[in-house]
C-alpha positions in Angstrom: -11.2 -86.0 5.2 -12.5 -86.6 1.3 -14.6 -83.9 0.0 -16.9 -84.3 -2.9 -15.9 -83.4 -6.3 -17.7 -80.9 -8.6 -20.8 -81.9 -10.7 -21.0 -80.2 -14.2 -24.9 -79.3 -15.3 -25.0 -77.8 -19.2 -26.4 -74.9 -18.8 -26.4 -70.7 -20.5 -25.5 -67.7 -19.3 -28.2 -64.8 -20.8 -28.8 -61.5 -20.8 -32.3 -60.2 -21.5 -33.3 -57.0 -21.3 -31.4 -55.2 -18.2 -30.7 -58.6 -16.4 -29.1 -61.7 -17.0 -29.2 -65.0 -15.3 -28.4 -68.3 -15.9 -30.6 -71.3 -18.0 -31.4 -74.5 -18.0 -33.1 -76.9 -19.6 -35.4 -79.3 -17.6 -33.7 -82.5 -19.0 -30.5 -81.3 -18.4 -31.1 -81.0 -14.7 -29.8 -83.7 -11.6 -33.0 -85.7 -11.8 -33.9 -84.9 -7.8 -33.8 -81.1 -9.5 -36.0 -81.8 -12.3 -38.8 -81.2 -9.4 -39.8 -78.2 -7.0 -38.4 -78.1 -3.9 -35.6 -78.3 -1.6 -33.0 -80.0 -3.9 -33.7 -77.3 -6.8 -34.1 -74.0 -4.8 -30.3 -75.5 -3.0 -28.8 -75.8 -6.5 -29.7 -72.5 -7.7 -28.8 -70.9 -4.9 -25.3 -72.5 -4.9 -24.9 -71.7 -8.7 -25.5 -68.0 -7.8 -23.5 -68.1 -5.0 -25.9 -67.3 -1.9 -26.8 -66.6 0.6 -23.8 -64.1 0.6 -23.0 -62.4 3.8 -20.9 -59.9 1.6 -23.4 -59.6 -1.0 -20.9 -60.0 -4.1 -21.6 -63.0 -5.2 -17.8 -63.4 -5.6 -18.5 -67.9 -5.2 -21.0 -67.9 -7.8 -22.8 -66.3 -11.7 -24.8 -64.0 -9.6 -23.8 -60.3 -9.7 -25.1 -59.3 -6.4 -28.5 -57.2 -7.6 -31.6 -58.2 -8.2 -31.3 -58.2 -12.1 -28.5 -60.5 -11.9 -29.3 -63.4 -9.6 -31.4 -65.1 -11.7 -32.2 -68.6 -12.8 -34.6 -70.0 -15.8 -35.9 -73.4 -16.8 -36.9 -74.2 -20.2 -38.5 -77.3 -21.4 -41.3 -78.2 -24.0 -44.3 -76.9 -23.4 -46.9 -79.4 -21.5 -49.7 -76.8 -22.8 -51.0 -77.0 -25.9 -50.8 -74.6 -28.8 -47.1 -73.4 -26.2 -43.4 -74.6 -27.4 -41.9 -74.1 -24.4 -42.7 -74.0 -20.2 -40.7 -71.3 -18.9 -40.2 -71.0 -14.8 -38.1 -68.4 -13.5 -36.6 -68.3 -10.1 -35.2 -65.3 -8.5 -32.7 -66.3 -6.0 -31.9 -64.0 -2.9 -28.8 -62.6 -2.3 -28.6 -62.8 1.2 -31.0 -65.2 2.6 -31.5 -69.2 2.0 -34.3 -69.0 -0.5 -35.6 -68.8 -4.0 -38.6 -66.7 -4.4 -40.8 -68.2 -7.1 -43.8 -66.3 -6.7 -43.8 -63.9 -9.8 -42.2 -64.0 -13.5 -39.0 -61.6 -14.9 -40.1 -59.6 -17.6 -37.2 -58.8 -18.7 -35.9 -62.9 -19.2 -38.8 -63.5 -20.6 -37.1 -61.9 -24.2 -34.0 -64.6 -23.2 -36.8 -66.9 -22.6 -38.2 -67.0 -26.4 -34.2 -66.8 -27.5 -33.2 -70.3 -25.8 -35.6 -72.1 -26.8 -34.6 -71.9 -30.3 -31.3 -72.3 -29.3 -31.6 -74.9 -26.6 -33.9 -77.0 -29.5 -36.9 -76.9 -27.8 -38.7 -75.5 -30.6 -40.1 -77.2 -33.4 -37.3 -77.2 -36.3 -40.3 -76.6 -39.1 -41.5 -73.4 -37.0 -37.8 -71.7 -37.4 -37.5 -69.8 -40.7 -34.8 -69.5 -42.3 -34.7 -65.8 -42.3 -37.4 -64.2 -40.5 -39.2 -64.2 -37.6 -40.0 -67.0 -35.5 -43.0 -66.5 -33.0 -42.2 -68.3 -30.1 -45.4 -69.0 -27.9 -44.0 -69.1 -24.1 -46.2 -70.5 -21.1 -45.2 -69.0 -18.2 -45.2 -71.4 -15.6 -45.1 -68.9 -12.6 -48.0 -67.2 -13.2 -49.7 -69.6 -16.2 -49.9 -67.1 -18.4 -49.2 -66.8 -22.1 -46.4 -64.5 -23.6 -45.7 -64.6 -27.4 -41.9 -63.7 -28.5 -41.1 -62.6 -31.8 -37.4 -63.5 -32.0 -35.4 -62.1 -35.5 -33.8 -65.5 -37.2 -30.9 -65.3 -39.7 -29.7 -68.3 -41.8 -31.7 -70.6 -39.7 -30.4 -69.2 -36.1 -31.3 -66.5 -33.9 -30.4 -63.2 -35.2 -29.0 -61.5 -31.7 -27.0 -58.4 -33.0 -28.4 -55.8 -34.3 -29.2 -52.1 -33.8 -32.0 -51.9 -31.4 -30.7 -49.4 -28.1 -32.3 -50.4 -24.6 -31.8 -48.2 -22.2 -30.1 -49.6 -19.2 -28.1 -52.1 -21.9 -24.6 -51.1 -22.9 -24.5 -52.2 -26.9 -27.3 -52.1 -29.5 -28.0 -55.5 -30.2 -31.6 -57.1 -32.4 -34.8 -56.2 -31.1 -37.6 -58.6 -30.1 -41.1 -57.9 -29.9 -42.9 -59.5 -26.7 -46.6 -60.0 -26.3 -47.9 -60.6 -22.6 -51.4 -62.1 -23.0 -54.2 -61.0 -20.3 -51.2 -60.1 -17.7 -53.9 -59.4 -15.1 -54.0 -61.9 -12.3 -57.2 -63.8 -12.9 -55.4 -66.9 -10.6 -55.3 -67.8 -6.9 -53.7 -64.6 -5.6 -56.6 -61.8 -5.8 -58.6 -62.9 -9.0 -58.8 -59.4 -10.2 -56.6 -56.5 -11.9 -57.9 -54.6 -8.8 -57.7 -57.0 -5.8 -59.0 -54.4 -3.6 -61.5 -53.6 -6.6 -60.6 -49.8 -6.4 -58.4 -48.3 -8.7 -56.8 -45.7 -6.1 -56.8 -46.8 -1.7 -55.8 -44.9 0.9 -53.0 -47.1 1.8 -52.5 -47.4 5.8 -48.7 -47.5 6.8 -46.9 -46.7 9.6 -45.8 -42.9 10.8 -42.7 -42.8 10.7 -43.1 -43.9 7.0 -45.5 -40.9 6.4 -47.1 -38.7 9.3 -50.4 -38.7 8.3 -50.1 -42.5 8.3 -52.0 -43.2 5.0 -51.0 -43.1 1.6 -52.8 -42.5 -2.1 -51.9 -46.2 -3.6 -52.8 -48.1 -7.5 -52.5 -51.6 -6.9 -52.7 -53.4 -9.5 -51.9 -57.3 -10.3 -50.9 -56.7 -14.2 -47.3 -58.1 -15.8 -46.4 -58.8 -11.1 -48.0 -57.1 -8.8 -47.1 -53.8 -7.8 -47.9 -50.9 -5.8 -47.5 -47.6 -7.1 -47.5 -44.4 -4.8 -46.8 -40.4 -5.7 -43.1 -39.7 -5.6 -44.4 -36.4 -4.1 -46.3 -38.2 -1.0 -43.1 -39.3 0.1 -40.5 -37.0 -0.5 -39.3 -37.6 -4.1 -39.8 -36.0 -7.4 -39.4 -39.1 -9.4 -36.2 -38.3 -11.1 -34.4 -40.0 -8.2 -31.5 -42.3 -9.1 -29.9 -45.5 -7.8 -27.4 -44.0 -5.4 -30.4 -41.7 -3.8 -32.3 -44.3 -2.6 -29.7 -47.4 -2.2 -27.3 -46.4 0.3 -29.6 -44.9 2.9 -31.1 -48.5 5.1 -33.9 -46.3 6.6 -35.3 -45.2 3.5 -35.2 -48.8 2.4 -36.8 -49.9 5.4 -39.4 -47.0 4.5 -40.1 -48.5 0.9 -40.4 -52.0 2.7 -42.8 -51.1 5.0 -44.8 -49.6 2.3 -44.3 -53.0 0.1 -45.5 -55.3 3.3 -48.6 -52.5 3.5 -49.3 -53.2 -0.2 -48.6 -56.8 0.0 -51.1 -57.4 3.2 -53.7 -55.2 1.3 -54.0 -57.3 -2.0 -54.0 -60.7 -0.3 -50.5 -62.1 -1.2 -49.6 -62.5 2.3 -51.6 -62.7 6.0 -48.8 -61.8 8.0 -46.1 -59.0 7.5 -43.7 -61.7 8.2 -44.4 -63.7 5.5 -43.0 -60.7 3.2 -39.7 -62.0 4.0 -39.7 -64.8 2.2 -41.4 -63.4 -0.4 -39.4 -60.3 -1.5 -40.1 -60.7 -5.6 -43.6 -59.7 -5.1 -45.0 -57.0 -5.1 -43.3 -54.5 -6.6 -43.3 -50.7 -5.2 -42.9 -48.0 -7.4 -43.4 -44.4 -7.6 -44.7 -42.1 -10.3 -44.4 -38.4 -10.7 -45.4 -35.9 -13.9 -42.8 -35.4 -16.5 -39.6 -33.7 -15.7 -35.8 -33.2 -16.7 -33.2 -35.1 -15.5 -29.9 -36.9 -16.0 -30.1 -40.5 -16.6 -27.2 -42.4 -15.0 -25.4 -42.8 -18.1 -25.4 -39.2 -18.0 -27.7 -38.7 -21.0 -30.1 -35.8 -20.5 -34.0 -36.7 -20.3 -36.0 -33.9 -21.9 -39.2 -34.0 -20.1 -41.1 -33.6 -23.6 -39.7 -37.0 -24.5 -41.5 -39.2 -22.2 -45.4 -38.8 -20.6 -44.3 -39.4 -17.2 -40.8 -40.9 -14.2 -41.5 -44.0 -12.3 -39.1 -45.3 -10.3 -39.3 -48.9 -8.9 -37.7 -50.9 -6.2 -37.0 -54.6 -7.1 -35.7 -57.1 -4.0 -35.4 -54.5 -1.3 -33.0 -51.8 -3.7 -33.9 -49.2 -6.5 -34.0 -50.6 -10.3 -31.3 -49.6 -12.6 -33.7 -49.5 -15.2 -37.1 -50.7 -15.3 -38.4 -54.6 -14.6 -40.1 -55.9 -17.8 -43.0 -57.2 -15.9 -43.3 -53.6 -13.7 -43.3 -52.0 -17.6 -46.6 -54.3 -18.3 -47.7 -52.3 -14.9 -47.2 -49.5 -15.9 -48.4 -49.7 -19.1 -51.8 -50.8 -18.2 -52.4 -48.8 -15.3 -51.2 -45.7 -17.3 -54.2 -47.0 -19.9 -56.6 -46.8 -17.2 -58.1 -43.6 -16.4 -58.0 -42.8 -12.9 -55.1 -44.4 -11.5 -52.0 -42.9 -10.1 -50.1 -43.9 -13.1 -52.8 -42.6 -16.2 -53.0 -39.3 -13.9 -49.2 -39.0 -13.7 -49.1 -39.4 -17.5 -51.6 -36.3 -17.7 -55.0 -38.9 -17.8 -57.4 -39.2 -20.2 -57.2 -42.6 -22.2 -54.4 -43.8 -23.8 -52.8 -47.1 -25.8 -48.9 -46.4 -24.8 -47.0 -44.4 -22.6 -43.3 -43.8 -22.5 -42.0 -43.2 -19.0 -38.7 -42.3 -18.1 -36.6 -44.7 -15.8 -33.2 -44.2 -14.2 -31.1 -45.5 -17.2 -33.4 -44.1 -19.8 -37.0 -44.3 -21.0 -38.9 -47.1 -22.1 -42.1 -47.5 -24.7 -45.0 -49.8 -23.1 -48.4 -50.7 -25.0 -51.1 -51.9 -23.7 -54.7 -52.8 -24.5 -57.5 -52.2 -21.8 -61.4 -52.5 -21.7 -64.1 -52.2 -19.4 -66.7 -54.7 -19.3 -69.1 -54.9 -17.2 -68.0 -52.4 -14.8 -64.4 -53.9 -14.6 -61.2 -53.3 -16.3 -59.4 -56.3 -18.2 -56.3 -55.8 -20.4 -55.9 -58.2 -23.2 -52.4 -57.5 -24.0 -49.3 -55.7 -23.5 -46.6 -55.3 -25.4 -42.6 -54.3 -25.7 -39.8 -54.0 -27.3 -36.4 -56.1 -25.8 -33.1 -57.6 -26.3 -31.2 -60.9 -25.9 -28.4 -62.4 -26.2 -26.4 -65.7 -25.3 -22.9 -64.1 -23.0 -21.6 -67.9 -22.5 -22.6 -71.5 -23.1 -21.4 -74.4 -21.2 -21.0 -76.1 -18.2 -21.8 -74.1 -14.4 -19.8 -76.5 -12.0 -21.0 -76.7 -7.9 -19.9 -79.1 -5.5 -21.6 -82.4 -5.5 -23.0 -82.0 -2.0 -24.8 -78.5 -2.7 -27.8 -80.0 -3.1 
């Protein structure tokens, strides 16, 4: 019986931030892939390697957690004053889809990185040394995010001395700008779908006895649903293996996700939450204590203004997603929510939360017109860099 051989697709393996995942360009795609649907979400899942029954990932570039099965296209911008379209996929580890419903803050740094290296950018923008600002349209969520990515002799500076928490080695920082994050598009058309900036939350009993729970939902960076680490048991210092290895507590964050989800509008049924496990995100906040980060590093809790912990594709975070950060940020700006009034209230331009890997810096700037909040900017600090460039190979019937 013949068997079709292996196709080759150019393509780079990336880190950015705390996750990597693998990008391509657009032109560089099998032309029935160069559109959505079917044939792309088939490749990507196939270049990952799921669904995985074993979750491992051992038949593919995914690493088996949310932060690593990833996959980006790049290609010139079709909006002006943009260089580049970026549309991220996050590919499931165990089920047959890819969720495209939200961005990856974190990529996004990788995002602005490629495209100078992929050529995608204008040559006459790069500097020789410098900065080049790359301006990014992301195509998930048509928003506009601005990298400033360090250039050295013409190329992209990546080492450097800028620590990430959650990242291994120091590398060079890179400055990103998320332009009016809040959703002002077809999934709430607000900040504040539900237009408050706290709900009693209904879930079920067995995820809380009194069957209702204090909730921020906010639709700012992806939307997310934050809760009180106290309302349910935790005190916000909580790391991976605390929350990971125990299914019913998982089950427990998931019913509070589908709760969340059903509330804002992104989905009418709980079953649609299935295929739609990128968005929201749940996360819980709690005032400022000591802890031990899971490098083993000691958090003071004078060093950061409050804990949130998040859950990203069904498991805790490592560290923090970049587009959860822009949450935070701007609901910690805001006074009244369960974020600002974790971080001691009042109002505020930054915050600096601690996460299980570390702590992270977030800025953001919010206003009130009119009687409603808008935020016209958020902004962090990340890293990139290029781990392998090349050729991923899948078999020619994959997709």
């Amino acid at each position: 019986m013949a068997h079709p051989s292996q196709i080759r697709i150019p393509a780079t393996y990336m880190r950015g931030g705390t996750s990597k995942g693998v990008f391509f360009r657009l032109q560089d795609l099998p032309e029935r892939c160069q559109a959505p649907g079917e044939a792309r979400d088939r490749l990507f899942m196939r270049v990952i390697g799921s669904p995985d029954p074993y979750s491992a990932h051992i038949d593919g570039m995914g690493g088996a957690t949310s932060s690593t099965s990833k996959c980006v296209i790049l290609a010139k911008s079709s909006v002006p004053e943009h260089d580049v379209d970026y549309l991220y996929g996050q590919v499931s580890i165990d089920k047959a889809f890819v969720d495209w419903s939200g961005n990856c803050g974190n990529l996004s740094t990788a995002a602005g990185a490629f495209a100078i290296h992929a050529g995608l950018v204008d040559p006459a923008r790069i500097p020789q040394n410098g900065t080049c600002v790359v301006r990014i349209w992301q195509a998930n969520i048509n928003k506009t995010i601005i990298a400033h990515v360090p250039v050295s002799n013409g190329q992209v500076q990546e080492t450097g001395d800028f620590e990430l928490d959650g990242v291994t080695f120091p590398a060079a920082e890179i400055v990103l700008e998320f332009l009016d994050p809040s959703d002002d598009g077809e999934e709430g058309g607000s900040m504040f779908p539900t237009g408050n900036l706290v709900d009693d939350l209904e879930v079920p009993a067995d995820v809380v006895a009194s069957g209702t729970l204090k909730a921020t939902m906010i639709t700012a960076g992806i939307p997310t649903v934050f809760v009180n680490a106290e309302d349910i048991g935790y005190t916000g210092s909580e790391l991976r293996e605390a929350i990971n290895g125990d299914a019913k507590v998982l089950e427990k964050f998931e019913q509070i996700r589908i709760a969340g989800a059903l509330r804002m509008g992104l989905i009418k049924t709980p079953e649609e939450a299935a295929k739609r496990q990128h968005t929201p995100k749940i996360a819980f906040v709690a005032p400022p204590r000591d802890y031990l980060a899971s490098s083993g590093k000691t958090i003071a809790a004078g060093e950061v203004d409050l804990l949130v912990r998040a859950l990203s594709m069904g498991k805790l975070h490592h560290a923090m997603m970049g587009t959860a950060a822009v949450a935070i940020g701007t609901a910690a700006a805001i006074p009244g929510t369960l974020v600002n009034l974790a971080a001691g209230g009042g109002e505020r331009s930054a915050v600096r939360f601690g996460h299980p890997s570390g702590t992270l810096r977030v800025g953001a700037e919010a206003t009130r017109v009119d009687g409603n909040w808008t935020v016209t900017k958020a902004i962090m600090s990340r890293s990139a860099r290029v781990l392998m460039e090349g050729w991923v190979r899948v078999p020619g019937d994959a997709f």
